[in-house]
C-alpha positions as CSV (number, residue, x, y, z in Angstrom):
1,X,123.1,93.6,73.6
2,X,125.1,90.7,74.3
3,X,128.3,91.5,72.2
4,X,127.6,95.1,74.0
5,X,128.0,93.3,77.1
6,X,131.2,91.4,76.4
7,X,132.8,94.4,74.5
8,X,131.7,96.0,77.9
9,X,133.3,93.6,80.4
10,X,136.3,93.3,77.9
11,X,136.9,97.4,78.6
12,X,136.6,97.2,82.2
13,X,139.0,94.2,82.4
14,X,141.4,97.0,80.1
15,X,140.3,99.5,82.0
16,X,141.7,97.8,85.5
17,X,144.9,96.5,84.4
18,X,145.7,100.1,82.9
19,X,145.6,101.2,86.3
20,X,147.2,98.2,88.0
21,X,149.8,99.3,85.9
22,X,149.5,103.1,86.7
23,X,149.4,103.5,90.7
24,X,151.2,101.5,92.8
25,X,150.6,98.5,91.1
26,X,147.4,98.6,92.8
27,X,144.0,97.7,91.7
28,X,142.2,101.4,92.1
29,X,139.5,103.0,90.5
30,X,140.8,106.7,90.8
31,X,137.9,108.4,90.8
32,X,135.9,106.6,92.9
33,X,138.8,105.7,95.3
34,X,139.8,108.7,95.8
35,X,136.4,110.5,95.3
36,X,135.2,107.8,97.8
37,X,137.8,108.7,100.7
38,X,138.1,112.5,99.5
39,X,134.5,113.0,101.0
40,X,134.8,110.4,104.2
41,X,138.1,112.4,105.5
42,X,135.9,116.0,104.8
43,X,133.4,114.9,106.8
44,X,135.6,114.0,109.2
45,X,137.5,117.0,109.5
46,X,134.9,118.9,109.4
47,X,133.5,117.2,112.2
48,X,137.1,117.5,114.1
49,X,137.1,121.0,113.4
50,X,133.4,122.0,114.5
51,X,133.9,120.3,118.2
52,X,131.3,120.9,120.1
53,X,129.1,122.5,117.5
54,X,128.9,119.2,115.6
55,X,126.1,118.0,117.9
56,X,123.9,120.8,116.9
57,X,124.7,120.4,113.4
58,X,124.0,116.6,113.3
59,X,120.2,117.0,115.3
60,X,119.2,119.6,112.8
61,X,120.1,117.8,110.1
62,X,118.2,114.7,111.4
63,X,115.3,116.4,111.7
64,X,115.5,118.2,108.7
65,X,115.8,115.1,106.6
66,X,113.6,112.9,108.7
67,X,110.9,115.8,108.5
68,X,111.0,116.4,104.9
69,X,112.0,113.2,102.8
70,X,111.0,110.7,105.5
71,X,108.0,109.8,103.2
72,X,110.9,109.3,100.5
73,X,112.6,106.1,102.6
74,X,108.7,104.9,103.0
75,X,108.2,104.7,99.4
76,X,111.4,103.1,98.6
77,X,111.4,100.3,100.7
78,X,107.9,99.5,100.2
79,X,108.2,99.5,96.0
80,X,111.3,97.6,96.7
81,X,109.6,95.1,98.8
82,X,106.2,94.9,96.5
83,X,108.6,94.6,93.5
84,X,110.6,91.6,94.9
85,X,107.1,89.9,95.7
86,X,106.2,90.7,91.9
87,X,110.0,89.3,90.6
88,X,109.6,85.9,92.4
89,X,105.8,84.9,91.5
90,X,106.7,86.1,87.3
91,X,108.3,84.3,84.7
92,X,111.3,86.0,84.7
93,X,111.5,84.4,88.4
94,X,112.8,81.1,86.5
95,X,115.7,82.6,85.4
96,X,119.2,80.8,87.2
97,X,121.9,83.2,88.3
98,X,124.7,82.2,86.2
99,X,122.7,80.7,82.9
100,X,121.0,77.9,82.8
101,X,123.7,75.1,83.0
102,X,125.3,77.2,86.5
103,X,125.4,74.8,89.3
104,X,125.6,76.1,92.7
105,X,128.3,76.6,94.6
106,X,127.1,76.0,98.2
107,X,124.4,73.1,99.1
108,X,121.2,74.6,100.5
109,X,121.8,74.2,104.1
110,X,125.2,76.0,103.9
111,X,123.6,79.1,101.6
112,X,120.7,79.2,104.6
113,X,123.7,79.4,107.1
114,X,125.7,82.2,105.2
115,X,122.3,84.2,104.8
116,X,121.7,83.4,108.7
117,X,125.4,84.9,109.2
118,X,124.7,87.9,106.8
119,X,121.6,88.3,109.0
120,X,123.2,89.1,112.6
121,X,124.7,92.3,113.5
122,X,125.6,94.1,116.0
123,X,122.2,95.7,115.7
124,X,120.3,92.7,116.9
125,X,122.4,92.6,120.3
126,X,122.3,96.5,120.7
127,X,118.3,97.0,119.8
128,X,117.4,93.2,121.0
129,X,116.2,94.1,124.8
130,X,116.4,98.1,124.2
131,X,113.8,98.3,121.3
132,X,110.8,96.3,122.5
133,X,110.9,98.0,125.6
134,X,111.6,101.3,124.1
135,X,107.9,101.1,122.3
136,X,106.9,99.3,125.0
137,X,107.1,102.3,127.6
138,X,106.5,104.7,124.3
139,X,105.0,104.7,121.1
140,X,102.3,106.6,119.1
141,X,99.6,103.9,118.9
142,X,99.0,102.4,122.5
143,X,98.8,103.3,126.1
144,X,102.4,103.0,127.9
145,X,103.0,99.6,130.1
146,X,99.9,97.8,128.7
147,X,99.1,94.7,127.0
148,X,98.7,96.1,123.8
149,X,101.6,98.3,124.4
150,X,103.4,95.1,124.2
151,X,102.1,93.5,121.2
152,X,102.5,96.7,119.2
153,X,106.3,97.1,120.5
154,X,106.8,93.8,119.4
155,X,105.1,94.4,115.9
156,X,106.9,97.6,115.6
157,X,110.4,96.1,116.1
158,X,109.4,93.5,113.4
159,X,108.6,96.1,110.9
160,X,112.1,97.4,111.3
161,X,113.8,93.9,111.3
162,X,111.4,92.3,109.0
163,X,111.0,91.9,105.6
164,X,111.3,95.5,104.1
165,X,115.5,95.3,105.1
166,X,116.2,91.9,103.2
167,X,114.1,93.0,100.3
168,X,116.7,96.2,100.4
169,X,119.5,93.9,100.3
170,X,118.0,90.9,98.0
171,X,117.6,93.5,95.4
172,X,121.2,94.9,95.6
173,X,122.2,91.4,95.1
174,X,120.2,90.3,92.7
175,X,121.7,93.3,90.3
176,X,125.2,92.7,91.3
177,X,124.7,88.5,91.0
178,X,122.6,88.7,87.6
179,X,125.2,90.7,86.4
180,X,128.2,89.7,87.8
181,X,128.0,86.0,86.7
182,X,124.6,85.8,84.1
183,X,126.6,88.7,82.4
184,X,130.3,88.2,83.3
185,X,130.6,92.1,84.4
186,X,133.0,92.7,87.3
187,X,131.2,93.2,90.7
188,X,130.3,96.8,90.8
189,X,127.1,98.9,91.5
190,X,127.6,101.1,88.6
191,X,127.4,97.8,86.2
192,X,123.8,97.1,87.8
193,X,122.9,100.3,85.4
194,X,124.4,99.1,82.1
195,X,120.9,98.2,81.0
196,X,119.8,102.0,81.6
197,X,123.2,103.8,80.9
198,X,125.1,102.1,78.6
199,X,128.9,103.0,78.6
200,X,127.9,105.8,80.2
201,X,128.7,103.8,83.3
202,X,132.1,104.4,82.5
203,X,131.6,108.5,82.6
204,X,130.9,110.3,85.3
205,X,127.6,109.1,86.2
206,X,129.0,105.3,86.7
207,X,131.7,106.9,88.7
208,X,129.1,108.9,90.8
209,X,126.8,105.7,91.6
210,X,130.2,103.9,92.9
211,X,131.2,106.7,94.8
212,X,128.0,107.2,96.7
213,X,127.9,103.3,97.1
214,X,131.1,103.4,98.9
215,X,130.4,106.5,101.3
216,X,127.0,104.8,101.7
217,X,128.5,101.1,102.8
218,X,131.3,103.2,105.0
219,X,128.9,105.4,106.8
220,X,126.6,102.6,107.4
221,X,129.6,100.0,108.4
222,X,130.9,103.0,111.0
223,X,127.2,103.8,112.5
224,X,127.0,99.6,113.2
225,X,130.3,100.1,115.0
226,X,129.7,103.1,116.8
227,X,126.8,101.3,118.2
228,X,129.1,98.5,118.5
229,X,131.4,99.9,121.0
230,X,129.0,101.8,123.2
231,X,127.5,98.7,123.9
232,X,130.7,97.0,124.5
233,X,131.7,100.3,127.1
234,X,128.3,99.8,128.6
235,X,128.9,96.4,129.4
236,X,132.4,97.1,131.2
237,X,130.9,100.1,133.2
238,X,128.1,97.8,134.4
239,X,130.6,95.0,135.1
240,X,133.7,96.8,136.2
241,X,132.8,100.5,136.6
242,X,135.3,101.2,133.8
243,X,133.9,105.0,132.7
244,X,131.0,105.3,129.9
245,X,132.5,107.9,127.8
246,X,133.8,108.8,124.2
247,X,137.1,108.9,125.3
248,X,137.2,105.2,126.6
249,X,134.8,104.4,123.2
250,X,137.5,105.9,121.2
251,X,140.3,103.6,123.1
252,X,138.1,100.5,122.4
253,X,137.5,101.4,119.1
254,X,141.2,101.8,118.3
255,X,141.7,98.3,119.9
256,X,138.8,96.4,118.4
257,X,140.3,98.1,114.9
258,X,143.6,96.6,116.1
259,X,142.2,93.0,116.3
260,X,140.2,93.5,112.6
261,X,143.9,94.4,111.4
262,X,145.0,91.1,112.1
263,X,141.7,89.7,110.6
264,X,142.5,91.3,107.3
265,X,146.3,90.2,107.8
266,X,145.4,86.5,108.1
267,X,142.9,86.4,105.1
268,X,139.5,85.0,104.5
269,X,139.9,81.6,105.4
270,X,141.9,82.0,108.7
271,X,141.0,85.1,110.1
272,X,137.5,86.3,109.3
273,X,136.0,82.6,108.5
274,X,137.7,81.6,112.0
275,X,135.9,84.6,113.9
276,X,133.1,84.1,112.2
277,X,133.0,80.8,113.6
278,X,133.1,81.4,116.7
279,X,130.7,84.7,116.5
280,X,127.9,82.3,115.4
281,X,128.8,79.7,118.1
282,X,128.7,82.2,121.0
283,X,125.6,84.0,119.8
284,X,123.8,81.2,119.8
285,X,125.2,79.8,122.8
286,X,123.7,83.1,124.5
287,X,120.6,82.9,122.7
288,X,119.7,79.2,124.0
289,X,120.6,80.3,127.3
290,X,117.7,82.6,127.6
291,X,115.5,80.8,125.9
292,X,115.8,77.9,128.1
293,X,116.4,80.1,131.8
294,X,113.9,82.2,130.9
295,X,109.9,82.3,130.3
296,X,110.1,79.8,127.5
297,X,106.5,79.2,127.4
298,X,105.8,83.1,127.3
299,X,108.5,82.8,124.3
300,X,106.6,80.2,122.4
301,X,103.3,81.7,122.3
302,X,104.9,85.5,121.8
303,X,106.6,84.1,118.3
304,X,103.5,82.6,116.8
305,X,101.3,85.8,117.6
306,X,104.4,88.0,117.1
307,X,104.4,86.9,113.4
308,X,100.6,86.7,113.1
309,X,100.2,90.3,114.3
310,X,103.3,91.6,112.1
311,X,101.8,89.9,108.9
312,X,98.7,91.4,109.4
313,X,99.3,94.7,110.5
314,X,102.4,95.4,108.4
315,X,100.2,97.4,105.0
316,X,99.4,99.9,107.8
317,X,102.5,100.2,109.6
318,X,104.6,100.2,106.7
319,X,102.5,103.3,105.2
320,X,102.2,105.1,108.4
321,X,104.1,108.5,108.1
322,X,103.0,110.4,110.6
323,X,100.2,112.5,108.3
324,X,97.6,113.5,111.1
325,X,99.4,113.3,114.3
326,X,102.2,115.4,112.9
327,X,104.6,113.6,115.7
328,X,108.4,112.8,115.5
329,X,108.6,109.5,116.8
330,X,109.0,108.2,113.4
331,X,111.9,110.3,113.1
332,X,114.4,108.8,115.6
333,X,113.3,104.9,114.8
334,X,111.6,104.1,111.4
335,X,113.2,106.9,108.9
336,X,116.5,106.1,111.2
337,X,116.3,102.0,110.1
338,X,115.4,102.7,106.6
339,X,118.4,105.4,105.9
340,X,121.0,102.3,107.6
341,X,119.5,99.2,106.3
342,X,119.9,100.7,102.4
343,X,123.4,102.3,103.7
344,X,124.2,99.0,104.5
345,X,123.1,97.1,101.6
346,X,126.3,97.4,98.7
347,X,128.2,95.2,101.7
348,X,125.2,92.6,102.5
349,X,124.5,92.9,98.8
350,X,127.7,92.2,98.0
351,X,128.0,89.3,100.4
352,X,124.6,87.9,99.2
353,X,125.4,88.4,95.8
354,X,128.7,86.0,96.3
355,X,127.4,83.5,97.5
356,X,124.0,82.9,95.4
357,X,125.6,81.6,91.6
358,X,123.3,79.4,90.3
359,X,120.4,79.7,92.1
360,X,116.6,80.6,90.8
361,X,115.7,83.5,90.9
362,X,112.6,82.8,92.7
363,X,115.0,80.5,94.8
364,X,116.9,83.5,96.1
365,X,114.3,85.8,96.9
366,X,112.6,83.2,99.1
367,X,115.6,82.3,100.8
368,X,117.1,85.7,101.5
369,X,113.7,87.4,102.2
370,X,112.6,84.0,104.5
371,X,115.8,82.6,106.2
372,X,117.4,85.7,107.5
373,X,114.3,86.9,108.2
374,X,112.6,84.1,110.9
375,X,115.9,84.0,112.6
376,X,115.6,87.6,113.3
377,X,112.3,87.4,114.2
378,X,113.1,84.6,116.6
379,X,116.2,86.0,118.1
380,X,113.8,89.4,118.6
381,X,111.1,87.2,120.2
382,X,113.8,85.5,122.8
383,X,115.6,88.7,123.8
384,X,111.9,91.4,123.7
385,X,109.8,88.9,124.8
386,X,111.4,87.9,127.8
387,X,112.3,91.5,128.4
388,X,108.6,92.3,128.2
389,X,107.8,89.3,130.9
390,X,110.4,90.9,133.2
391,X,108.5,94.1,133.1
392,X,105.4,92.9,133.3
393,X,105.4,90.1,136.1
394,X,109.2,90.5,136.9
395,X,111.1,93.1,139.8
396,X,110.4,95.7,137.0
397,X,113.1,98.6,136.5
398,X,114.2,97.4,133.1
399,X,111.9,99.9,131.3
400,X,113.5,102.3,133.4
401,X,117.3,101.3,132.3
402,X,116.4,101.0,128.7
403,X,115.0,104.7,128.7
404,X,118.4,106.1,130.9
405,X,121.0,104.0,128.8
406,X,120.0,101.9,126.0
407,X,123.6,100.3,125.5
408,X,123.9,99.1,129.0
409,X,119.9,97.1,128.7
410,X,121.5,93.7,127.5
411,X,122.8,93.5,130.4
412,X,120.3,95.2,132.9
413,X,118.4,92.0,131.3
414,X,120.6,89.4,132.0
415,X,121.2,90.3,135.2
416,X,117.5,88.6,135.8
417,X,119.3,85.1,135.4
418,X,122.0,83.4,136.8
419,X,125.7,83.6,135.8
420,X,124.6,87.2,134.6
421,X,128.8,88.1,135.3
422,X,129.5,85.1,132.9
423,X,126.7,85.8,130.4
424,X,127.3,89.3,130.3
425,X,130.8,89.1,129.0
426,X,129.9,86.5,126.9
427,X,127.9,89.6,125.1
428,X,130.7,91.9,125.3
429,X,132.7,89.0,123.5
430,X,130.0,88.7,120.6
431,X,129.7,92.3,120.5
432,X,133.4,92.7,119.5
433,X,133.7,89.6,117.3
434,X,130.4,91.3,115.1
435,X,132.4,94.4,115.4
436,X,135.7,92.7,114.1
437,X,133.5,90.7,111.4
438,X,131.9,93.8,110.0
439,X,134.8,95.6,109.8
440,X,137.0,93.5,107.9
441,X,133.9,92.3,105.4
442,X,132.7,95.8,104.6
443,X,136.3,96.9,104.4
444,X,136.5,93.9,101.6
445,X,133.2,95.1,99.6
446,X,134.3,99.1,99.8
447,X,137.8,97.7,98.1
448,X,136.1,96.1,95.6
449,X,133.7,98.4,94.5
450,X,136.5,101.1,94.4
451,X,138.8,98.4,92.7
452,X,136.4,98.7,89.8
453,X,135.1,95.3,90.5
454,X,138.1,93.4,91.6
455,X,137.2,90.6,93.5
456,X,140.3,89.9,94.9
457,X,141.7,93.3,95.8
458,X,145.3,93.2,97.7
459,X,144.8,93.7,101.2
460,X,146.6,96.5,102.1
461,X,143.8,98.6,100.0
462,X,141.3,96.3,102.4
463,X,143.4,97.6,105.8
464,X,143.1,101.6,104.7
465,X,139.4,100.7,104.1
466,X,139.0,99.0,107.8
467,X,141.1,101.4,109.6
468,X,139.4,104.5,107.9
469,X,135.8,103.1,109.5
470,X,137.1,102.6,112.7
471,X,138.2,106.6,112.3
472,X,135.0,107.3,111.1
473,X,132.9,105.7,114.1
474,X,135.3,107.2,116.1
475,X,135.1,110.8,115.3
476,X,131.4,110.3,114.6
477,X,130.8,109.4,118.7
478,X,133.1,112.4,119.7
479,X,131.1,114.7,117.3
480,X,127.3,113.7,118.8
481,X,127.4,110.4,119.5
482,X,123.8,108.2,118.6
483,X,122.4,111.3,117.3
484,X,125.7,111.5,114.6
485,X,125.4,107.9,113.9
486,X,121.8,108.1,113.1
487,X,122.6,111.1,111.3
488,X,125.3,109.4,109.0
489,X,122.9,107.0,108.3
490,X,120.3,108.4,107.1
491,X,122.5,111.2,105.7
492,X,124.1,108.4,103.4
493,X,121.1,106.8,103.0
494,X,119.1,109.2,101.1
495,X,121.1,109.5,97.9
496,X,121.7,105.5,97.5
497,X,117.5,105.2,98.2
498,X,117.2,106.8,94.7
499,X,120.1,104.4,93.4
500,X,118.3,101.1,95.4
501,X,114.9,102.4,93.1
502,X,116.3,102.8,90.0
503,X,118.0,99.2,89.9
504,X,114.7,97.9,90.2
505,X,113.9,99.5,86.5
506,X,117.6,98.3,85.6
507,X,117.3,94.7,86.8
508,X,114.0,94.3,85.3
509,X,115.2,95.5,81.6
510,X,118.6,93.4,82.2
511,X,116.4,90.3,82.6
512,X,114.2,91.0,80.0
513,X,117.0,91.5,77.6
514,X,118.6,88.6,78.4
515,X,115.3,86.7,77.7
516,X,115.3,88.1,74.5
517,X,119.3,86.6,73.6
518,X,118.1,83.5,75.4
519,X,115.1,82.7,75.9
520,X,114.0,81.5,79.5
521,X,115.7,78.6,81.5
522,X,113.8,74.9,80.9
């Protein structure tokens, strides 16, 4: 197995410089970069040339999915979850990323703060206010506006930005990290299969997994920026009474694209490290402002029994599909997260996956399923509960605003504190850095995986990639706005949720084979 592998990672290395050689002097994959962005620009044209029939299209497709393979995104991120639990507390959870002698990279408190950076999105700051009070005024279990209303809205929102998510995105990168640097293969989801395929990976059904991994990241990417910008138009209607529409979305888009441009000009280091930054800095700046202006107290108490509740009702939530009400709530929220949190998972898995060498294996479960996890949970608790105490001993009316407009809720809320004009487009300034961050990193990950594993592709492969997600958000809002984003998503989604089970089988051989050459780490 191990001369397999290095014959293996001595073909690829062949393999890429042949076509360094052959097109443009670029590093591309042909089949997978063009396969890749073959299928992107058909779905976009076809969604150009359907107009207004693309709306229609993309609800009955939702449903259709959601209504007959719903129970499919249940299974997988439960078994993916129950088999990360299983990974850490076995043997094989004492095996270092890297061989035994790999150091790593980063010290512990700078991995925490890369997995806290992995862990925001715009999703926090779209569904933040708008989710809790979404269940809050509606959801299958409790009575609208009540007590309990608000606990289970709060455990609800936890289930979808909990644990089953990182466990998603800590097994991605635990296949691409084990064999990217325990292995020496080149970054690339197809190689996460070598224990199951062989150089098969190299055929047609290595070039399938890639190519479904990069629509997959692309669709997921666009449907985060789609929200993106609504948000970001929201919050300039309610300021300025600049016009909420997908014409104006589609201006902001192109101009939020323009600013990711220059990130990906710049480079790493001095562009999207820089933005980064200052992301982090003014997301937590807004953060500690509502914590502190608003009912801290009511915050405090809400995060212990937020996490009490979740932790003890999550078996039963996270089975729940629906079976004897025969509702479609589910539908629109739960099937929705699960179809964009494993859409999104080659680029956080990717990230993860870069910056984990030489950690345990139990080690980088803990910290990627932990870390990421209680800042969500507390950035959740700041934003829902305090939206919840506004509704319930407040003026009221932000229930209301949620249910007419969820975009424009942030800042509905923040209107409830002073310098809402200042902290309000404080939030439209995180929104866009997020969006300019996410573009230009999931740009990076699509080039590589369509570099063949390159991890330093040239960047004007990285600019097609940003710009072609921008296009795709874009024409996704024209054709059906949040219906067609949730409808990419979980679209996407379905075909990489059989990939994201299978590389639990593949991981698991990989590390027993390698026990086998090796032995386990002292």
């Amino acid at each position: 197995m191990a001369e397999d592998l290095r014959t293996t990672k001595q073909r690829t290395t062949r393999t890429i410089q042949n076509l360094d050689n052959r097109i443009l002097k670029y590093d591309i994959h042909p089949w997978v970069f063009f396969g890749g962005a073959g299928v992107i620009i058909c779905g976009v044209l076809m969604t150009i040339i359907l107009g207004e029939t693309a709306a229609e299209i993309f609800g009955s497709m939702q449903s259709w999915i959601s209504n007959f393979t719903g129970w499919f995104f249940v299974l997988v991120m439960n078994v993916v979850l129950v088999y990360c639990f299983a990974l850490m507390f076995s043997r094989l959870g004492s095996l270092r990323i890297g061989g035994p002698d790999a150091e790593p990279e980063f010290s512990t408190l700078g991995w925490f703060a890369m997995l806290f950076s992995a862990g925001m999105g715009i999703g926090i700051l779209f569904y933040g206010v708008a989710e809790p009070m979404f269940h809050y005024v509606g959801n299958p279990f409790t009575e609208p506006g009540s007590a309990a209303s608000a606990q289970k809205a709060m455990d609800l929102t936890f289930l979808h930005w909990g644990f089953h998510p990182w466990a998603i995105y800590a097994m991605v990168g635990l296949g691409l990290a084990f064999f990217g640097f325990s292995e020496g293969l080149p970054l690339s989801i197809r190689n996460v299969f070598y224990p199951l395929l062989g150089d098969r990976i190299y055929g047609g059904l290595g070039n399938l997994i890639d190519i479904l991994a990069t629509v997959s990241c692309l669709y997921g990417v666009a449907t985060s920026l789609g929200l993106g910008v609504q948000q970001v138009n929201a919050g300039l209607a309610h300021l300025f009474g600049i016009p909420q529409n997908a014409f104006v979305q589609v201006l902001l888009i192109a101009g939020i694209t323009t600013i990711a441009t220059w990130s990906v000009i710049r480079g790493l280091d001095s562009g999207i490290k820089f933005l980064s930054q200052v992301n982090m800095a003014f997301a937590g700046a807004l953060m500690i402002f509502v914590f502190i202006l608003g009912p801290t107290v009511f915050i405090f108490n809400g995060l212990f029994e937020n996490i009490g509740s979740y932790i003890q009702n999550l078996p039963t939530l996270s089975t729940w599909n629906e079976t004897y009400t025969g509702g479609t709530w589910q539908n629109g929220w739960t099937v929705f997260y699960w179809g964009w949190w494993i859409a999104w998972s080659p680029f956080v898995g990717m990230f993860i996956a870069r910056v984990s060498y030489g950690r345990k294996i139990r080690d980088y479960l803990l910290g990627v399923l932990l870390v990421p996890v209680a800042v969500t949970f507390v950035w959740m608790t700041v934003f829902g509960n305090s939206a919840i105490y506004v509704e319930l001993f407040g003026d009221g009316g932000l229930a209301k605003a949620v249910q007419e407009n969820i975009p424009v809720s942030l800042f509905v809320f923040l209107e409830n504190f002073p310098l809402s004009m200042l902290t309000s487009i404080l939030a439209i300034i995180v929104v866009i850095t997020f969006f300019v961050t996410s573009s230009d990193s999931g740009s990076m990950v699509i080039d590589i995986i369509t570099a063949g594993g390159n991890p330093d592709p040239p960047r004007p492969q990285r600019l097609f990639w940003a710009i072609t997600e921008g296009l795709v958000a874009a024409v996704l809002l024209m054709g059906g706005g949040l219906v067609a984003l949730q409808t990419a998503a979980i679209t996407t989604g379905l075909p990489f949720a059989l990939v994201v089970l299978m590389m639990c089988w593949s991981v698991t051989r990989g590390l027993k084979n390698y026990v086998e050459r090796y032995g386990f780490d002292e």
